[in-house]
C-alpha positions as CSV (number, residue, x, y, z in Angstrom):
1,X,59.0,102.1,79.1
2,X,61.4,99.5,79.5
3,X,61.6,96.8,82.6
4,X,64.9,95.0,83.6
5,X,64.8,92.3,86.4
6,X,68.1,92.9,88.8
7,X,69.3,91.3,91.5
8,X,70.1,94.4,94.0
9,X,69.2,94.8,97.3
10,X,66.2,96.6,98.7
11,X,68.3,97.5,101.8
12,X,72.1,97.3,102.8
13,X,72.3,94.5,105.0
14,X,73.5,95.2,108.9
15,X,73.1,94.6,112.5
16,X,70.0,95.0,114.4
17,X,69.4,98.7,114.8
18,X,70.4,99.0,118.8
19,X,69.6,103.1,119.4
20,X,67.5,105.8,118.4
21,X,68.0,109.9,118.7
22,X,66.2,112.6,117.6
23,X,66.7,115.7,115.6
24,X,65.0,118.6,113.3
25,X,67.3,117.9,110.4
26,X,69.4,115.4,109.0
27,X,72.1,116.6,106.4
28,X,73.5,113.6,104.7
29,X,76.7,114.6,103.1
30,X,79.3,117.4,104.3
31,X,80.3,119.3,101.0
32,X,79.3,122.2,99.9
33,X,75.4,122.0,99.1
34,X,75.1,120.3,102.5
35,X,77.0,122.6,104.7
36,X,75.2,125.5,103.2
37,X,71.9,123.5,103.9
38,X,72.3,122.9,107.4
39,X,73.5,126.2,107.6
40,X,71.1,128.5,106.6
41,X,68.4,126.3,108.8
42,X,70.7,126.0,111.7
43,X,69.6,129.9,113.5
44,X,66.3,128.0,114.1
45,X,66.7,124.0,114.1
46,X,68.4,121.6,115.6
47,X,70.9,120.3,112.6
48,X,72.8,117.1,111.9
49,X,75.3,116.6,109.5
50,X,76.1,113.0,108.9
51,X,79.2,111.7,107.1
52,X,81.1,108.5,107.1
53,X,84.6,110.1,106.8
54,X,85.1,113.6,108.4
55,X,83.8,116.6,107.7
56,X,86.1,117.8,104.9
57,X,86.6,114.4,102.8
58,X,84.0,114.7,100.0
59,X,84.4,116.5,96.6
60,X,84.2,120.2,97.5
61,X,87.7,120.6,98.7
62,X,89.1,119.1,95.4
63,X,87.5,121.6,93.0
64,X,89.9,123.7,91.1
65,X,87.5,126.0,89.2
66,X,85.7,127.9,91.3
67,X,82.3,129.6,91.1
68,X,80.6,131.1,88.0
69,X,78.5,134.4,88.4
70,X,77.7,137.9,86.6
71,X,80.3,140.0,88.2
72,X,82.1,141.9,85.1
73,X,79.6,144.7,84.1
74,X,80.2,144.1,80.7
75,X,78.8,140.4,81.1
76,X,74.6,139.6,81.3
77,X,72.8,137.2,82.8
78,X,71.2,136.7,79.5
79,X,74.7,135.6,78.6
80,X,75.2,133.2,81.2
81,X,72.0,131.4,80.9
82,X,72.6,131.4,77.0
83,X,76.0,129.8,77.8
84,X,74.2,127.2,80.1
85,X,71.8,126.2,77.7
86,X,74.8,125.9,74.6
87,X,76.4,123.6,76.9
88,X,73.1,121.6,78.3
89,X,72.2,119.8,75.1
90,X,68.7,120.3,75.0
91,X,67.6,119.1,78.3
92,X,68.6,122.1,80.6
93,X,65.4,123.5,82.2
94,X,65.4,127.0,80.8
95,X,63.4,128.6,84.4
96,X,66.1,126.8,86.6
97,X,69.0,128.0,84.9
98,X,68.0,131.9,85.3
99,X,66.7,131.1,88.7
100,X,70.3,129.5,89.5
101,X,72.2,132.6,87.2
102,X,70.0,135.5,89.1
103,X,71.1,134.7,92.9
104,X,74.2,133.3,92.0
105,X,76.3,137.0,92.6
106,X,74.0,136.9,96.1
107,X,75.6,133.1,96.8
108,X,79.3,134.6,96.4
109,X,78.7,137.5,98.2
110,X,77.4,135.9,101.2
111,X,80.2,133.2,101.2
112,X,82.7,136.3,101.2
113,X,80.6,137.4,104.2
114,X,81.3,134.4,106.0
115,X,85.2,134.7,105.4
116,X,86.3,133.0,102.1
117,X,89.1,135.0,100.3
118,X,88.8,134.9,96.4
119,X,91.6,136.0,94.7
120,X,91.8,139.7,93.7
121,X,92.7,141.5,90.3
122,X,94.9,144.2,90.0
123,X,92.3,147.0,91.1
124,X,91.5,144.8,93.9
125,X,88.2,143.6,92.8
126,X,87.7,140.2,92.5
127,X,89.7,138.7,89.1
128,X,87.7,136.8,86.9
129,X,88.8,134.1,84.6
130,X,87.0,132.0,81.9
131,X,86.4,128.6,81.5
132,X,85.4,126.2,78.5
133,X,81.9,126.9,77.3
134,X,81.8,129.9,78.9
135,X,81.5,133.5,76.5
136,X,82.7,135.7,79.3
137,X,85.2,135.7,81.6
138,X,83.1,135.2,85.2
139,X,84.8,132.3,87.2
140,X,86.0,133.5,91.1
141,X,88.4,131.4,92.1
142,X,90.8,131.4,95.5
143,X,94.3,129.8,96.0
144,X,94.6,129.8,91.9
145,X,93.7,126.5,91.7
146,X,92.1,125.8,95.3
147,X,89.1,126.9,95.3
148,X,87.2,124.0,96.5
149,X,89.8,124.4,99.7
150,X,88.6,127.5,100.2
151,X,85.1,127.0,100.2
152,X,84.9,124.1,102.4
153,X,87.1,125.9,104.8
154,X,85.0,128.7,104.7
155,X,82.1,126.2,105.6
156,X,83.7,124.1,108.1
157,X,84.1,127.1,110.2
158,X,81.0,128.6,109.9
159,X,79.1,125.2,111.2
160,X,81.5,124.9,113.9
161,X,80.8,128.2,115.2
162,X,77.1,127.7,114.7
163,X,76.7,124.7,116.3
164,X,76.1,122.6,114.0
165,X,76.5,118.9,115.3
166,X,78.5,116.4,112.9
167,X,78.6,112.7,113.2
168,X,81.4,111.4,111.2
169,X,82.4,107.6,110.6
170,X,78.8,107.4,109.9
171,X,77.5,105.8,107.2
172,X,73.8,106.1,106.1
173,X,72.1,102.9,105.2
174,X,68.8,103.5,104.0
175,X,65.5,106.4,104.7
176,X,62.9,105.1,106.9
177,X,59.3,106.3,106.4
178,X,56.5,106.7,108.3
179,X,53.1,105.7,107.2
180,X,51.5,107.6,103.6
181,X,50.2,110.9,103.6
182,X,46.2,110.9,102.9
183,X,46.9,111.7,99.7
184,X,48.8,108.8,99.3
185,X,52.5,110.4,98.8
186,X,54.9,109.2,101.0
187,X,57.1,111.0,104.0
188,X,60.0,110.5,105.5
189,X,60.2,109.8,109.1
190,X,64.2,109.2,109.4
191,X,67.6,107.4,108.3
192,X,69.4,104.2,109.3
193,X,72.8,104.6,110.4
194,X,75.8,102.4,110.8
195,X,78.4,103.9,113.0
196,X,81.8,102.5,112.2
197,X,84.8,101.8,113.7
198,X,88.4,102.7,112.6
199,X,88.8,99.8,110.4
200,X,85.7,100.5,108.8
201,X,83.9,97.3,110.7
202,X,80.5,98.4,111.7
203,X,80.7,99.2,115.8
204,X,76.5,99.6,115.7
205,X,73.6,100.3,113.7
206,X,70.6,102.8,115.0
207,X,67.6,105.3,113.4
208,X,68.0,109.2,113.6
209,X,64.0,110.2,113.5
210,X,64.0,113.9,111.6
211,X,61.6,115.8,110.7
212,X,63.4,116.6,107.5
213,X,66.5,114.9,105.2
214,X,68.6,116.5,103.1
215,X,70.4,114.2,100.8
216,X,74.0,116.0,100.2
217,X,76.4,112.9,99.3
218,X,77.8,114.2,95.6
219,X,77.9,112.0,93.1
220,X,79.7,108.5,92.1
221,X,82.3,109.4,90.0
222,X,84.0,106.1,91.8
223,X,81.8,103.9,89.7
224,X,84.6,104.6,87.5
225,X,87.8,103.0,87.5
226,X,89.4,106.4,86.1
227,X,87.8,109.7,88.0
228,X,89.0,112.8,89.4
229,X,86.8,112.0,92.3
230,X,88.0,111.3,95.7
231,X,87.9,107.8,96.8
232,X,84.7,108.6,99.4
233,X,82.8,109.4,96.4
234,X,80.6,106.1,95.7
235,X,77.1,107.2,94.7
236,X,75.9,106.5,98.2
237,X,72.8,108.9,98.2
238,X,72.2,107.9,94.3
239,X,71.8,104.0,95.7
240,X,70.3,104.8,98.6
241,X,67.3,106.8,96.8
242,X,67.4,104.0,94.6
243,X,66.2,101.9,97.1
244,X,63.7,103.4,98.6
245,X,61.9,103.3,95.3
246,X,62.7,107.1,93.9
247,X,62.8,108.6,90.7
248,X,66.1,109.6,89.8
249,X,66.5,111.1,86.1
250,X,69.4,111.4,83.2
251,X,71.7,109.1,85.0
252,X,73.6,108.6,81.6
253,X,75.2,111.8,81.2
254,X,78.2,111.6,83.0
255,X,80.5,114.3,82.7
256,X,84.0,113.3,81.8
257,X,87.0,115.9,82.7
258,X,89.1,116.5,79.4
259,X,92.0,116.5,81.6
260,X,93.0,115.0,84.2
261,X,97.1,114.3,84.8
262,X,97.3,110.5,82.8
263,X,99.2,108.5,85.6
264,X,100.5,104.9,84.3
265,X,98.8,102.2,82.1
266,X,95.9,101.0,84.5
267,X,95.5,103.4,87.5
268,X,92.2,103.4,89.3
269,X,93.2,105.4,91.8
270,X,91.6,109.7,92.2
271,X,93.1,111.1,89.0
272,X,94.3,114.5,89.1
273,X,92.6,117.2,87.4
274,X,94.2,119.6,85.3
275,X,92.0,122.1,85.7
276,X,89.6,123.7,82.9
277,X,91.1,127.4,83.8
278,X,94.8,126.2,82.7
279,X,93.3,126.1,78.8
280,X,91.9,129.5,80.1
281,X,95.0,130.6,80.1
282,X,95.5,129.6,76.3
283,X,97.1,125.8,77.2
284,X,96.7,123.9,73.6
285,X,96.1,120.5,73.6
286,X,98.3,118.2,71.4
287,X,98.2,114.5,70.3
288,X,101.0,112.4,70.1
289,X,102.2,113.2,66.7
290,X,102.1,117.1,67.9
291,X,99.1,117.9,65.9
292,X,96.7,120.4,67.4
293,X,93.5,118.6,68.6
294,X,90.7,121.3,69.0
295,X,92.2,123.2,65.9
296,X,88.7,123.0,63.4
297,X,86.4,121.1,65.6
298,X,85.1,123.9,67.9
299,X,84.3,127.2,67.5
300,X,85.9,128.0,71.0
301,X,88.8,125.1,69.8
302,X,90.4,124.6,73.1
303,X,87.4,126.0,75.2
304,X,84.9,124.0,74.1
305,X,82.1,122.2,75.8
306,X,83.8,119.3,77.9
307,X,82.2,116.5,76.5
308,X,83.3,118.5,72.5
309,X,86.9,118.2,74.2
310,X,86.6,114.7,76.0
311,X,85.1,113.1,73.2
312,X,87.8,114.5,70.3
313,X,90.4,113.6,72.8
314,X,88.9,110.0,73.0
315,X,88.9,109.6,69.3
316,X,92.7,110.8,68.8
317,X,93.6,107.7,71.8
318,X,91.8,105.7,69.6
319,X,93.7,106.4,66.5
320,X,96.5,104.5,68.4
321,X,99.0,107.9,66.9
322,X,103.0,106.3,67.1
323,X,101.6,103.8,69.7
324,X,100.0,106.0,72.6
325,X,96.2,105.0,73.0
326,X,95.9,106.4,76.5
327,X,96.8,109.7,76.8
328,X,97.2,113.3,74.5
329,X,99.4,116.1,75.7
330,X,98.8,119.4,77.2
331,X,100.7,122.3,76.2
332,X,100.9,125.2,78.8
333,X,105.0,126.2,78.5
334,X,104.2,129.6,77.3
335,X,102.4,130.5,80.9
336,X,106.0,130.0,81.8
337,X,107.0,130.9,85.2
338,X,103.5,132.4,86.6
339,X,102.1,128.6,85.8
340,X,103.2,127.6,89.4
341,X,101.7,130.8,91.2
342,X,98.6,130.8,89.2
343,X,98.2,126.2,89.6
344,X,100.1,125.9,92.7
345,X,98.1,122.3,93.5
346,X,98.7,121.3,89.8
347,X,102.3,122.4,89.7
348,X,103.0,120.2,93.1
349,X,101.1,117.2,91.4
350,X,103.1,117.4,88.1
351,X,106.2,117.6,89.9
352,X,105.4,114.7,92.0
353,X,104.8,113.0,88.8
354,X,108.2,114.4,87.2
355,X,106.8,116.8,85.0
356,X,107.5,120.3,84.5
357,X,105.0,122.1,83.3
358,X,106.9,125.0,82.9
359,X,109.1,123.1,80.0
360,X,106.9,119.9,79.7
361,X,103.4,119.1,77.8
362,X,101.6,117.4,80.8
363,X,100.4,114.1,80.1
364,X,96.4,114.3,80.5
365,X,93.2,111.7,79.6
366,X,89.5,112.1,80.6
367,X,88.1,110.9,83.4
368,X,84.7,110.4,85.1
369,X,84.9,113.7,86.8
370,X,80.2,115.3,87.2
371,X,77.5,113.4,87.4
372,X,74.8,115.6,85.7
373,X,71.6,113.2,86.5
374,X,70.7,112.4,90.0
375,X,67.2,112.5,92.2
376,X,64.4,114.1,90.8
377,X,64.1,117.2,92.3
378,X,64.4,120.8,91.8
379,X,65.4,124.4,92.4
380,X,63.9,123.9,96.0
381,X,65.4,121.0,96.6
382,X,62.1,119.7,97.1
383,X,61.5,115.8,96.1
384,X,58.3,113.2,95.2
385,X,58.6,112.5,99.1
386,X,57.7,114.9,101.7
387,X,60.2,116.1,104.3
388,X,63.3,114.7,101.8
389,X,65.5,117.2,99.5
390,X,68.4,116.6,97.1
391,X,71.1,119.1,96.8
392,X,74.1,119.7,95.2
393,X,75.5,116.7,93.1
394,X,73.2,114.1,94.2
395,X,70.1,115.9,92.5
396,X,68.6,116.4,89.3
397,X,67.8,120.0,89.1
398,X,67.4,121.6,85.4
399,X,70.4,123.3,85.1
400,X,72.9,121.3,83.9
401,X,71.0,119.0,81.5
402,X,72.9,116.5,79.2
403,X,76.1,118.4,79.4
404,X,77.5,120.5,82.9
405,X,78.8,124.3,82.2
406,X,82.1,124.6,83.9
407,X,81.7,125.5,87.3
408,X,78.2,126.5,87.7
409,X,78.2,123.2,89.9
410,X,79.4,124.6,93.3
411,X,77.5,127.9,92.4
412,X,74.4,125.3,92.4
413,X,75.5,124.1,95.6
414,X,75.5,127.4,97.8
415,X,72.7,128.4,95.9
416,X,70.1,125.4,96.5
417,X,71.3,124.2,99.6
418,X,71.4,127.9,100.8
419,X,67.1,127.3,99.9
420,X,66.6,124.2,101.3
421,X,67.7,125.8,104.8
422,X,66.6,128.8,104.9
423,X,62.7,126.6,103.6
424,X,63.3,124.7,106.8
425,X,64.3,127.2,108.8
426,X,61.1,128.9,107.9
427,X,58.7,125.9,107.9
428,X,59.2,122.0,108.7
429,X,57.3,119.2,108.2
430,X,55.3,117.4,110.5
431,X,57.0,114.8,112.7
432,X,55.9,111.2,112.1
433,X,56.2,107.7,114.0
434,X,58.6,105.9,111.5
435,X,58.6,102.1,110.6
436,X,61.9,100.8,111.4
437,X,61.1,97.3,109.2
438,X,63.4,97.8,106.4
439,X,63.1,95.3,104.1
440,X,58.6,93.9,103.2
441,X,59.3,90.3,103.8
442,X,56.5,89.7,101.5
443,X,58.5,91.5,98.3
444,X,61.0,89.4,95.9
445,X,64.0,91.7,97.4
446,X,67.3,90.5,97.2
447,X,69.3,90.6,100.5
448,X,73.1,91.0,100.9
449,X,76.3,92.8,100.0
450,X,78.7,92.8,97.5
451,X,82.3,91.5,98.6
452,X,84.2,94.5,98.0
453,X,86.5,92.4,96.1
454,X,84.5,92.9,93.1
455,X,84.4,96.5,93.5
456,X,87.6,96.9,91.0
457,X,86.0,94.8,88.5
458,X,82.5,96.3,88.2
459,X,84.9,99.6,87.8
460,X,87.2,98.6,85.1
461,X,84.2,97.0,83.3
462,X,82.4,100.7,83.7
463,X,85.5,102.7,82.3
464,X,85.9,100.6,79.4
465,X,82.3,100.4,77.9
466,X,80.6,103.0,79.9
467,X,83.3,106.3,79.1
468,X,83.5,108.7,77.1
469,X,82.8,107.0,73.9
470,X,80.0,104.0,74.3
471,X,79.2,101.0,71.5
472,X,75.8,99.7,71.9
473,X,77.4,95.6,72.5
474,X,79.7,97.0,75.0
475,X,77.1,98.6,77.3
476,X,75.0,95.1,76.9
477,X,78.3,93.4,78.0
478,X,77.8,95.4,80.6
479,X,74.8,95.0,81.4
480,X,75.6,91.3,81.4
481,X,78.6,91.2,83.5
482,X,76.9,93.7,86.2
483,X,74.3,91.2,86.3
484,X,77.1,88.3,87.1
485,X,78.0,90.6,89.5
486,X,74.9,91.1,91.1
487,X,74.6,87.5,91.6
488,X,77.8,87.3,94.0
489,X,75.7,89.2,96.4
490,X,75.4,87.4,99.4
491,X,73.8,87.5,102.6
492,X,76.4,85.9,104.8
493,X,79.0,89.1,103.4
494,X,79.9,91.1,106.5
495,X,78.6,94.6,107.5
496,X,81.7,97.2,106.9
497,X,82.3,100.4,104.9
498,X,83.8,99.2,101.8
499,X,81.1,96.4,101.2
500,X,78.5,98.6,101.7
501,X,80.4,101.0,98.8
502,X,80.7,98.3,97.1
503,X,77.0,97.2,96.9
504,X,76.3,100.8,96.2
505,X,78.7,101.3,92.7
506,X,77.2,98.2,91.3
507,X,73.6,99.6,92.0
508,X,74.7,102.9,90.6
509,X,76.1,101.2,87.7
510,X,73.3,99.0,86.5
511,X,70.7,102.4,86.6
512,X,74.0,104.2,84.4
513,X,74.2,101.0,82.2
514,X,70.7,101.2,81.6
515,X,70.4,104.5,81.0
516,X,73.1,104.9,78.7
517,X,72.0,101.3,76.5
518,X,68.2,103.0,76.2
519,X,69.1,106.4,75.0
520,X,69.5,105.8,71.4
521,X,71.2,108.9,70.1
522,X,74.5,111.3,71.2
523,X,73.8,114.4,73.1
524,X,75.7,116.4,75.3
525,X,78.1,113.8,77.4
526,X,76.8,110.7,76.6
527,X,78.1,109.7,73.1
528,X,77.2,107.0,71.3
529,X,79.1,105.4,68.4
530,X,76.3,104.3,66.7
531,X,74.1,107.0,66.4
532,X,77.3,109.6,66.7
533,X,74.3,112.8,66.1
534,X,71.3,113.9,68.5
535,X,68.1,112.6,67.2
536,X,64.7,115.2,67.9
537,X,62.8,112.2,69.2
538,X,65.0,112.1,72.2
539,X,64.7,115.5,73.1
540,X,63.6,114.1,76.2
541,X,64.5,112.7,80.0
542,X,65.3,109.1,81.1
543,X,63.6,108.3,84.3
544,X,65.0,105.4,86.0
545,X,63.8,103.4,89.3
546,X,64.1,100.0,91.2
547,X,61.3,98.2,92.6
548,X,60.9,95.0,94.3
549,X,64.2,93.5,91.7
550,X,62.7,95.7,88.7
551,X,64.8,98.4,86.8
552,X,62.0,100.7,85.5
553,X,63.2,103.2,82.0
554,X,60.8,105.8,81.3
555,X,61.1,109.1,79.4
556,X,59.5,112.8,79.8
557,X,59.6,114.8,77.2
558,X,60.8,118.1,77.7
559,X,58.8,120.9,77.9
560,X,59.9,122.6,74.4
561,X,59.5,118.5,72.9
């Protein structure tokens, strides 16, 4: 165990809370593992979804991939899980992956129910395509290349008809709890709010009571100065759990795309992704002396594992080849003219860029892109605190361990948030008085913001020593400059979106930092250039929390260490 004294604060700082309301169940987040939470509990509670943009800005509707599931009768779910567990490193949790592979079919099928259109095959079935990792083909995707779109549509619709109430421009501060179990666990009573006005200036601050909340907020692929992520995507539930003292676990493996479209030297704006299913379709990746890259370093070559594909993209930039450190080419001319009917979105986004990708290698580079780690919880959802789950991104469930299988992450979604609400809808938790003081006045706690003029900063410094490849003195420069950081935090910074985002990516940062300087050893997406091999002692989980100004490492090992 390792301790770290920070300077983060144990609350976001805001205006008095002026108003309280009431509800069953709070759904923080509005992508897909929230809207199928609130959902499948809505028939028989009262449901609120909050988000501090509108209902359809988070993640969901930019995933390209789709969903993965045994649909082919020639595939298994022995093969699935198998393919899971290649990918995972280690540090998958065998019983979650084949609960997550077993009702994943039943997650598709319902979402059909409810109206989403996956593209068909030639017999009319559903056409399956294969991504890297995977042995089989078994991805359904809609639109070609919009299948996030079409889930979240699907979604959207289906809470509006159900009544499910959403309060947008709302962004969630911090849990309130009500007094300890007898046991001595803790329960959640309800969430502090800060509504916000149109130029993201806070307009009031109040406490929705709950008897349950369901953190849903993705990940914080905006730590990053170079993600596919969009730009609402700042860790908000990862920081906010942080807070409030939680466990969350494996926050170093961060799962960088292979390929996203390169933009210009220095962009930290959303990166577009160059979806995994275009190498599906036999695209070769090239560096810049036209050399094949995945040619001998993978059995699957181009289909490989992402972090096999990231990382051997990562060394070529670094090899500096005729003068081009940032970026490797992508080779899909062959699909010729079905390439824009197949990729519409990608096809629009290369054009926009001036690339052809009928007669052009597309310029692509990693980015941040899945955040593997997250809250301790599980395939329930369930968390150390009663009445709180973690779904979707946000949440540490098994199944992914050190490395993410391509698009078994929105399958996760509809499959655990589809549990949480249907749990809920069956039983709740009892209602408790909360205690609206936020911050022990008695507890060394820092208290501030961040000036989200430092945001960029804190970013940049996160791309360059905390990517795809990491050197042990640059993530303790890190750890030293997020510290600097941390010590710009000021009380007397205003209450508004973007300083509250702000405050959040350095908190998610320093836990990353951390986690990434103690584990030792390369597995799965967290590569290290000093210990470039996985090392059997580490066959294990980093657990990571913040208490009263202390960082807290610790590590479980797994259950086959």
């Amino acid at each position: 165990m390792t301790t770290r004294e920070v300077a983060l604060p144990a609350a976001l700082s805001a205006p008095d809370v002026s108003w309280t309301r009431d509800t069953d169940v709070v759904v923080l987040g509005s992508g897909a593992a929230g809207l199928a939470a609130a959902l499948a509990a809505r028939p028989v509670r009262d449901v609120l979804i909050v988000t501090k943009d509108t209902l359809d800005a988070g993640s969901t509707a930019w995933a390209q991939g789709g969903l993965a599931a045994v649909f082919d009768p020639a595939d298994t779910f022995a093969e699935h899980v198998r393919d899971t567990l290649d990918a995972g490193g280690g540090l998958c949790d065998e019983n979650a992956v084949k609960s997550l592979v077993r009702d994943a079919p039943t997650a598709i099928d319902y979402l059909e129910k409810m109206g989403a259109a996956f593209d068909p095959s030639a017999d009319g079935s559903r056409a399956l395509t294969r991504e890297g990792g995977h042995s089989r083909s078994r991805i359904v995707h809609a639109g070609g290349d919009q299948s996030g779109a079409e889930i979240q549509r699907t979604l959207d619709e289906n809470a509006v008809n159900a009544g499910v109430e959403v309060l947008e421009n709302a962004f969630a501060l911090d849990l309130v709890f009500g007094p300890d179990l007898a046991s001595g666990k803790r329960q959640v009573a309800g969430i502090r709010i800060a509504m916000l006005n149109g130029d993201g200036t806070v307009e009031s601050v109040g406490v929705v009571t709950a008897r349950a909340i369901v953190i849903a907020t993705g990940g914080y692929g905006q730590v990053f100065a170079s993600t596919s992520n969009p730009p609402a995507v700042t860790g908000d539930g990862h920081a906010l759990a942080l807070r409030a003292g939680l466990t969350l676990r494996d926050l170093e493996f961060v799962q960088f795309h292979p390929t996203v479209l390169w933009q210009e030297v220095g962009s930290t704006i959303q990166q577009v992704l160059i979806s995994e299913a275009v190498r599906g379709e036999g695209a070769v990746l090239f560096d810049a002396a036209g050399e094949r890259i995945m040619k001998g370093v993978h059995p699957q070559e181009d289909l490989a594992p992402r972090d096999v594909v990231a990382a051997e993209i990562s060394a070529r930039m670094a090899q500096n080849i005729n003068g081009v450190d940032d970026h490797v080419y992508l080779d899909a001319t062959h699909i010729g003219e079905r390439f824009a009917t197949r990729f519409p979105f990608i096809t629009k986004a290369c054009n926009a860029a001036g690339i052809d990708p009928q007669h052009d290698r597309i310029p692509v580079a990693p980015a941040a892109h899945y955040t593997c780690g997250g809250i301790d919880s599980n395939m329930d959802g369930t968390t150390e605190v009663e009445g709180l789950y973690a779904v979707g991104e946000v949440a540490y469930t098994g199944v992914h361990g050190a490395n993410r299988l391509a698009s078994n992450s929105l399958t996760e979604s509809l499959v655990v948030g589809t549990r949480v609400g249907r749990n809920l809808a069956w039983k709740m938790p009892t209602r408790v008085e909360p205690i609206i003081d936020v911050i022990d006045p008695q507890a060394n706690n820092t208290v501030g913001l961040l000036d989200d003029s430092l945001r960029a900063h804190v970013r940049v410094t996160m791309s360059k020593h905390v990517g795809v490849l990491r050197r042990p003195d640059g993530l303790q420069a890190t750890m030293d400059a997020l510290d600097v950081a941390a010590e710009k935090i000021d009380a007397k910074t205003p209450a508004s979106r973007r300083n509250f985002e702000a405050t959040n990516i350095l908190t998610v940062a320093t836990a990353v930092a951390a986690s990434a300087l103690a584990r030792t050893e390369s597995r799965g997406c967290h590569r290290r250039t000093d210990t470039v091999e996985a090392r059997e002692i580490w066959l294990r989980h980093l657990q990571v929390s913040l208490r009263n100004n202390q960082l807290t490492i610790s590590n479980l090992p797994t259950e086959s260490a």
